[in-house]
C-alpha positions in Angstrom: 0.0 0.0 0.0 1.6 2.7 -1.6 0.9 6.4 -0.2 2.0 10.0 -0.9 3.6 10.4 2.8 5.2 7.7 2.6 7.1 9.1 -0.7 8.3 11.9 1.8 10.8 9.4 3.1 13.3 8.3 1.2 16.9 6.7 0.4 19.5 9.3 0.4 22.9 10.1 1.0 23.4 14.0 -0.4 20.7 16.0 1.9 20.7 19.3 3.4 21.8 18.2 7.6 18.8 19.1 10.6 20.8 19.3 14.0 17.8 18.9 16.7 18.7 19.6 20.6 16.8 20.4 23.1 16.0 23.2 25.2 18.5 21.6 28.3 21.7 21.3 25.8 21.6 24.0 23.2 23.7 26.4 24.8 26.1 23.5 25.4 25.6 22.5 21.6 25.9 26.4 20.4 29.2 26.3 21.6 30.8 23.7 20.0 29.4 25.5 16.4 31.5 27.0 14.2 31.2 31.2 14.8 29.5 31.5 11.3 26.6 29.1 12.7 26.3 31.0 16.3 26.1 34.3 14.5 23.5 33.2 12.4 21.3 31.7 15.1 21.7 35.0 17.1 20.6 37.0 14.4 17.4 35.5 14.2 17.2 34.9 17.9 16.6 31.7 17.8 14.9 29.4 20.7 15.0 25.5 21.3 11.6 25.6 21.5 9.6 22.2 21.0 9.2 23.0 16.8 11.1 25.8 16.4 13.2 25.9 13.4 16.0 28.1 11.8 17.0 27.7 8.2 20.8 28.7 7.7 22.3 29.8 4.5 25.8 28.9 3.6 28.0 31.3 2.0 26.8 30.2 -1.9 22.6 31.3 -0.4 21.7 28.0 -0.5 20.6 26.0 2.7 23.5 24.1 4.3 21.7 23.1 7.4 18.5 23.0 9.4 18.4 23.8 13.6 15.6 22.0 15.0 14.5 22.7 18.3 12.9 19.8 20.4 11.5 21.6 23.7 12.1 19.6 26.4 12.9 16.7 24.1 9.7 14.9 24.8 7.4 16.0 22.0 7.0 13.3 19.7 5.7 16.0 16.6 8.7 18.1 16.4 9.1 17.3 13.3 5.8 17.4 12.2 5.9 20.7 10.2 8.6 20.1 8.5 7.2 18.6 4.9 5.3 21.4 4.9 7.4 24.2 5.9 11.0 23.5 4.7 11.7 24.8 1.4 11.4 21.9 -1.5 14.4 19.6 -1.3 15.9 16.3 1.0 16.7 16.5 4.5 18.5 14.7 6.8 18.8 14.3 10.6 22.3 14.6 11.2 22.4 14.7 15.1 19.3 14.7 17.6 21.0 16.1 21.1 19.0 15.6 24.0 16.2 13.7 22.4 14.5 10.8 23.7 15.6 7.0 22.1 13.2 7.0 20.0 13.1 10.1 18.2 14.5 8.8 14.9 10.9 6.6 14.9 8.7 9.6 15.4 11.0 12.1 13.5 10.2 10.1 10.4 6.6 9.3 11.6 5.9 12.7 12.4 7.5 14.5 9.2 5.5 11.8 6.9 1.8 12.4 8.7 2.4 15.8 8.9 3.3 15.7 5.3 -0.4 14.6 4.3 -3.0 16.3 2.2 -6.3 15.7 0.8 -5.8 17.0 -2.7 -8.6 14.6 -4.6 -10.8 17.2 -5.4 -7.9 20.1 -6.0 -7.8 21.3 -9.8 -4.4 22.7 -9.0 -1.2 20.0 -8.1 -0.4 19.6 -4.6 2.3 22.0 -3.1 5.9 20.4 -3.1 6.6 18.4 -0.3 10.3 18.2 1.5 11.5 14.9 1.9 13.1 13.2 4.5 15.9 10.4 4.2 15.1 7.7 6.6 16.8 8.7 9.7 19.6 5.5 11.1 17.6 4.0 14.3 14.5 4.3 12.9 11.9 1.7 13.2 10.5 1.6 9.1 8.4 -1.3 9.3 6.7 0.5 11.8 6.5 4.0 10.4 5.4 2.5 7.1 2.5 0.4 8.7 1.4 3.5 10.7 1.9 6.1 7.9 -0.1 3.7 5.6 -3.3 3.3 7.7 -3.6 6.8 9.1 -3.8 7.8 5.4 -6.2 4.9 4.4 -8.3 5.9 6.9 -7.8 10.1 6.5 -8.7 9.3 2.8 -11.3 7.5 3.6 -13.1 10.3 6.2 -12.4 13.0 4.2 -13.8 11.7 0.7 -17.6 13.3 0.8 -20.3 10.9 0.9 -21.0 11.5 -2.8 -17.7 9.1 -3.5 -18.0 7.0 -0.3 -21.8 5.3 0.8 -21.6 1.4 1.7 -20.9 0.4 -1.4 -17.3 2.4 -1.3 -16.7 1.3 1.7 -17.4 -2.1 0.8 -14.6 -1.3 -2.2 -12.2 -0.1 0.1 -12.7 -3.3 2.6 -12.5 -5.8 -0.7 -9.4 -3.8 -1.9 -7.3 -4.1 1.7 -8.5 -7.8 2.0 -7.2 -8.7 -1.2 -4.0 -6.5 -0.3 -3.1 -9.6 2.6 -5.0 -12.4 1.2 -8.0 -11.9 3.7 -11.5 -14.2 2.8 -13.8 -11.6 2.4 -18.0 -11.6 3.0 -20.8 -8.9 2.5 -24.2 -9.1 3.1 -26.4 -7.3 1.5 -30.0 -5.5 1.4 -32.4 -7.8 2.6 -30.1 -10.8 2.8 -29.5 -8.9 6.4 -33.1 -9.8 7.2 -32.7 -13.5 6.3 -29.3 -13.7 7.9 -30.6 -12.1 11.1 -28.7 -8.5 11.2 -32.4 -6.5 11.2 -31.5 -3.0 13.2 -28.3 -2.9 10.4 -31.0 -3.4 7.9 -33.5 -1.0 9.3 -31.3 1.6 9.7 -30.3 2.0 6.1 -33.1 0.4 4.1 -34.1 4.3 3.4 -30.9 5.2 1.6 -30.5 4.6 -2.6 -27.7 2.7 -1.4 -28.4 -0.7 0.4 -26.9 -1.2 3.7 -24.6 -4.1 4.3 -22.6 -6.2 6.9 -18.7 -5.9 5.6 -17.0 -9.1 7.3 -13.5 -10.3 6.7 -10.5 -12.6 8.4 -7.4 -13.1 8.3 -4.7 -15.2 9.9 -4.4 -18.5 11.5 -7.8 -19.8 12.8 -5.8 -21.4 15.6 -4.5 -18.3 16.3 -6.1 -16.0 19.6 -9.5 -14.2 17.8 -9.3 -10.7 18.2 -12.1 -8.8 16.6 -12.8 -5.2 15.7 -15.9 -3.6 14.6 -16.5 -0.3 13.4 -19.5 1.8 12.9 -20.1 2.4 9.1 -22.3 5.0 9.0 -21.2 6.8 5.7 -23.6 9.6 5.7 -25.9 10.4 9.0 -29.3 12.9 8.2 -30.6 11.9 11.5 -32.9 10.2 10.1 -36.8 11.5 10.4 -35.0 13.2 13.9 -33.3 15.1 11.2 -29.8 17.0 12.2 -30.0 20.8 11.9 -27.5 22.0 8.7 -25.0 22.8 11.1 -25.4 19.2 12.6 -25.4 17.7 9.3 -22.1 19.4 8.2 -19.4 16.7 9.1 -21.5 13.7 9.1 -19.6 12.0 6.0 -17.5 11.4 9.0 -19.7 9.1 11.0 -17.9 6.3 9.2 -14.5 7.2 11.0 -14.9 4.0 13.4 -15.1 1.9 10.3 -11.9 3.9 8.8 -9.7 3.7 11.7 -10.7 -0.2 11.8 -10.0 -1.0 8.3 -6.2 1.4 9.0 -5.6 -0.6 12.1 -6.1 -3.5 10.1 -4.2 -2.9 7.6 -1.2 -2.0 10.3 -2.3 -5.9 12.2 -1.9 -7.6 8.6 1.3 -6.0 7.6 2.9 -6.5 10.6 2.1 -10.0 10.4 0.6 -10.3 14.4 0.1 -13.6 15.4 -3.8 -13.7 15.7 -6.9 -14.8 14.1 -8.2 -11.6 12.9 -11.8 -10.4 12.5 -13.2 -6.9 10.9 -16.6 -6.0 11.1 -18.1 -3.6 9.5 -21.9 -2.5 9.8 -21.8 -0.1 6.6 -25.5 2.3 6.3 -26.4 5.8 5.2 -28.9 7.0 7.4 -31.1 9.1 4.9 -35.1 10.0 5.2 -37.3 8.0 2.8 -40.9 6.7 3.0 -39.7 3.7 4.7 -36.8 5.2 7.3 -37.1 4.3 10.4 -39.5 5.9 13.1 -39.3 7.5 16.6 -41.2 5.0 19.3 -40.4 2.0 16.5 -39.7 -1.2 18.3 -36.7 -3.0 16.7 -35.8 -6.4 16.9 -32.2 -7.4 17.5 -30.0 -10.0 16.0 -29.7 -10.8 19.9 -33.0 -11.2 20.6 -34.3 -8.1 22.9 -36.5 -5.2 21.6 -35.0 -1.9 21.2 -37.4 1.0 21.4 -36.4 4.0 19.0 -36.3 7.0 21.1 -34.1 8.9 18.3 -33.2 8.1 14.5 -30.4 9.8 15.2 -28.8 7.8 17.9 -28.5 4.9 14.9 -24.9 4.0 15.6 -25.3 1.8 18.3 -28.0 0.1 16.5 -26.0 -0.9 13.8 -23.3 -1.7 16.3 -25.6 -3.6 18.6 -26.5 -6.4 15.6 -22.5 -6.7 15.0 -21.2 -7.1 18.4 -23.6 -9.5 19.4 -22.3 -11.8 16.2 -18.7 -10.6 17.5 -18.8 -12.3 20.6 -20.7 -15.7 19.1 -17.5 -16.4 18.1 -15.8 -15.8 22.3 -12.7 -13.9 20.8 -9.8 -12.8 23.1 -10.4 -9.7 22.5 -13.1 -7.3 21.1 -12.6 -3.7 19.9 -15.1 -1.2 18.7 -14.6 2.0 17.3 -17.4 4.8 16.8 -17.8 8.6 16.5 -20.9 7.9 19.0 -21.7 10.9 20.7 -21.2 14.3 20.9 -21.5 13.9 24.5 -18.0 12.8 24.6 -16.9 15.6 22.4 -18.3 17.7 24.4 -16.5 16.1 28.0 -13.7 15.5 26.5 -13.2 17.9 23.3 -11.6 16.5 19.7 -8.2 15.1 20.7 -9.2 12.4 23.8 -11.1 9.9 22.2 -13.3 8.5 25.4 -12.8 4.8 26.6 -15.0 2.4 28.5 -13.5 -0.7 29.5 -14.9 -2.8 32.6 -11.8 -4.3 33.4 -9.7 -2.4 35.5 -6.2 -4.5 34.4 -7.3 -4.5 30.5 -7.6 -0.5 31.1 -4.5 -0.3 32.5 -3.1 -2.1 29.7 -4.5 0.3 27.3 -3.4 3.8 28.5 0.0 2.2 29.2 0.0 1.8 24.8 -1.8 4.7 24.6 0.6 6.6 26.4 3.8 4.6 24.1 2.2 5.6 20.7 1.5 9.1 21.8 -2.1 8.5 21.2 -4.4 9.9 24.0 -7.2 8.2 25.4 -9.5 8.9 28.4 -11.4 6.8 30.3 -15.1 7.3 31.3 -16.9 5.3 34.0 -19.2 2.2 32.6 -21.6 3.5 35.2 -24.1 0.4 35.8 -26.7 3.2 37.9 -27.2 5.1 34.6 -28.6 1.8 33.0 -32.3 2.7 34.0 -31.7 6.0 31.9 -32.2 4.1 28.8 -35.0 1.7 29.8 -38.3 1.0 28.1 -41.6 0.8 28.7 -42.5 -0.9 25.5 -39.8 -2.6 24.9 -36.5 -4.0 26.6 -34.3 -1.0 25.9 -34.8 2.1 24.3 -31.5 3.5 22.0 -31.7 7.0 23.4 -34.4 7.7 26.6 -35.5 10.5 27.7 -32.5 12.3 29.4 -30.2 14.7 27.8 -27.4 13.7 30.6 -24.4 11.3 30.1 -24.9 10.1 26.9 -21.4 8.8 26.4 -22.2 6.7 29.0 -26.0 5.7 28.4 -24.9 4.9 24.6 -21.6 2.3 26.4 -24.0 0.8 28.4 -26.5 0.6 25.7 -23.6 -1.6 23.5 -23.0 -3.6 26.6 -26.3 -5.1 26.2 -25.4 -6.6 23.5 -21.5 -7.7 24.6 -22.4 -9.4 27.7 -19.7 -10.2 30.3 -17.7 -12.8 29.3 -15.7 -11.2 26.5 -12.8 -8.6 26.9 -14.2 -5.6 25.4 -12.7 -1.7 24.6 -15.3 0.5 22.9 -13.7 3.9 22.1 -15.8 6.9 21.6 -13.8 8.8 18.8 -14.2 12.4 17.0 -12.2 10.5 13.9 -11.2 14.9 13.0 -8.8 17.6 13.7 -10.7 20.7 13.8 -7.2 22.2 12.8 -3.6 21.9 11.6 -1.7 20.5 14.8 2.6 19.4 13.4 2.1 15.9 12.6 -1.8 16.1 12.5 -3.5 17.9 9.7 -7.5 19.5 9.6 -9.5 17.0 8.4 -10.1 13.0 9.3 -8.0 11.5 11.7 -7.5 7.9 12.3 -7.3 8.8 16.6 -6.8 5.2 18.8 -5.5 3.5 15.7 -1.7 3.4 17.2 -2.4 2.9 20.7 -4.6 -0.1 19.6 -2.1 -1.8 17.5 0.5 -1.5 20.3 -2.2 -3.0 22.7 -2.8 -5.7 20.3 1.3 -6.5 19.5 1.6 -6.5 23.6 -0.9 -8.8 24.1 -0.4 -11.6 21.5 3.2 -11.3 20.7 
């Protein structure tokens, strides 16, 4: 899987040099510099600052080197800028005082994501990128694994829903399965009726565009199952609750669960992790016809229980509900979900900190500790059990949204756990999937957020 930023690093041995130290050991570093470098980096007053950069001129006006400065030398997006800001040409990093072990890794990782851009619909070329010759230390495998599912799944949340309903995603699921040989299923339409998914099939019966169950494996089947599922919902009105304009703005990103999946995937497959994998993908658009969906509909559930429909427009965990509950037929060692669920967690916890619910208290543990190594926040919210009655029914066993406004990160976890039980280890991850802004490293537009920390829990676990 070939992708633009990962043609920003490459193989070379005549590049302009980038001397990064930190905040601690510049003036130590300054004075080992030759007088023509310390007068330069006077003149423009420069700061080790955590990004800051200086471009120096040698005598001939063309750049001879690059000062980097890495803060306190535990930033991992330092160099997240740089594609973007350095002038056209190759760069190298030539010395990296004061900076953490790994920096190489996230040098290159940072530089590459940071690198990205969304230029399919852009009737003028894409600005010129600066390349970056693959620093010594650095781990590749892993920086091209990573680089190559974020932008999968970027591409993927940024293309409009015009280009990407279920059947695109369907493409893009067939297209990484046949990438590493994974056995592939879809159902379709009302084949989700006969097959028993009928909340997937109710939610997106309304659209032009049938709604489908995206389901693929890969690896040893006597390997430990680990399963991820990720809410598909490629264009969300609100259904007959129908979003305001504003509401509706962003919504070809409620399929940024399914996107991060099918990135973290990809990352699982190429790195070869010894597991029986499993990706499933509930794939709807939740559009207003004469047959959507209604408010105070009772739905029943590939489970079994009655769902009463307090909102079309809390559909995701509907969809959800019908592929957990065949998720965890199957007992795997571990099950993942991602969603863009709520704007209740947004609103706790803002873009940046996806919000986690995990009922066991060493599994959590387990995934801040890789959250925390691949510099990929989480936040953990409280499965609160008392909250359950929030969401009851009183025409049916659960209703998807009740009747208060109030923790509704939490209502919509517990809502899922209905459906999950007890018995399996289960993460569901409450995700924004978009950066409201440019950030070094992390671009405006989708976002792929969890996808790291989740492969590093997953290589932990199973290696």
């Amino acid at each position: 899987m070939t992708t633009p930023p990962l043609n920003l690093l490459v193989e070379a041995t005549d590049a302009i040099p980038i001397h990064a130290v930190a905040t601690e050991k510049y003036d130590g570093w300054l004075a080992d510099q030759t007088p023509r470098l310390r007068a330069w980096l006077a003149s423009v007053n420069f700061k080790a600052d955590a990004g800051a950069t200086s471009v120096v001129a040698g005598d001939d006006g063309a750049i001879s080197a690059v000062v980097l400065g890495l803060g306190r030398g535990d930033d991992p997006w330092v160099a997240g800028s740089l594609a973007k800001t350095l002038p056209k040409g190759v760069y190298r990093l030539a010395s990296a005082v004061g900076a953490a072990a790994d920096f190489p890794t996230w040098a290159a990782l940072g530089w590459a994501l940071g690198g990205y851009s969304f230029a399919r619909y852009k009737s003028e070329p894409m600005s010129p990128r600066a390349a970056l010759s693959w620093p010594k230390d650095c781990d590749r495998a892993y920086v091209a694994q990573a680089v190559a599912a974020s932008t999968l799944s970027r591409d993927l949340i940024n293309t409009p829903a015009a280009d990407l309903l279920p059947d695109g995603l369907e493409q893009a699921a067939r297209d990484l399965a046949a990438l590493h040989g994974a056995v592939i299923t879809v159902t379709t339409g009302d084949d989700l009726l006969t097959r028993n998914y009928p909340m997937i099939h109710a939610v997106g019966r309304a659209s032009s565009v049938a709604p489908r169950l995206i389901d693929f494996t890969w690896g040893a089947a006597s390997a430990p199952k680990v399963t991820l599922v990720g809410k598909g919902v490629c264009f969300d009105s609100g259904g007959l609750d129908l979003k305001p304009a504003s509401g509706m703005a962003l919504m070809k990103k409620d399929m940024g669960g399914a996107a991060t999946v099918l990135g973290l995937a990809h990352m699982i497959m190429a790195a070869k992790l010894p597991i029986r994998l499993r990706v499933l993908v509930p794939a709807v658009e939740n559009a207003v016809s004469g047959n959507s969906f209604r408010p105070g509909d009772v739905l029943k559930t590939r489970k079994g229980i009655t769902v009463e429909i307090g909102n079309t427009d809390a559909e995701g965990r509907l969809v959800l509900a019908d592929a957990l509950t065949d998720a965890v037929s199957e007992n795997p060692a571990l099950l993942i979900d991602l969603a863009t669920l709520t704007g209740a967690c947004r609103t706790a916890l803002g873009p940046d900190l996806p919000g986690l619910f995990v009922d066991d208290d060493t599994l959590a543990a387990e995934v801040m500790s890789a959250a925390k190594a691949a510099h990929d926040p989480l936040w953990r919210l409280p499965m609160y059990a008392p909250y359950r009655k929030m969401i009851d029914s009183k025409v049916g066993d659960i209703n998807n949204a009740g009747d208060s406004p109030m923790a509704g990160a939490i209502t919509a976890a517990l809502f899922l756990k209905e459906f999950v039980g007890t018995t399996v280890p289960w993460i569901h991850i409450d995700t924004y999937a978009w950066n409201p802004g440019d950030r070094p490293g992390r671009p405006a537009g989708g976002e792929a957020l969890a996808q790291r920390a989740m492969f590093g829990l997953i290589k932990k676990r199973f290696r």
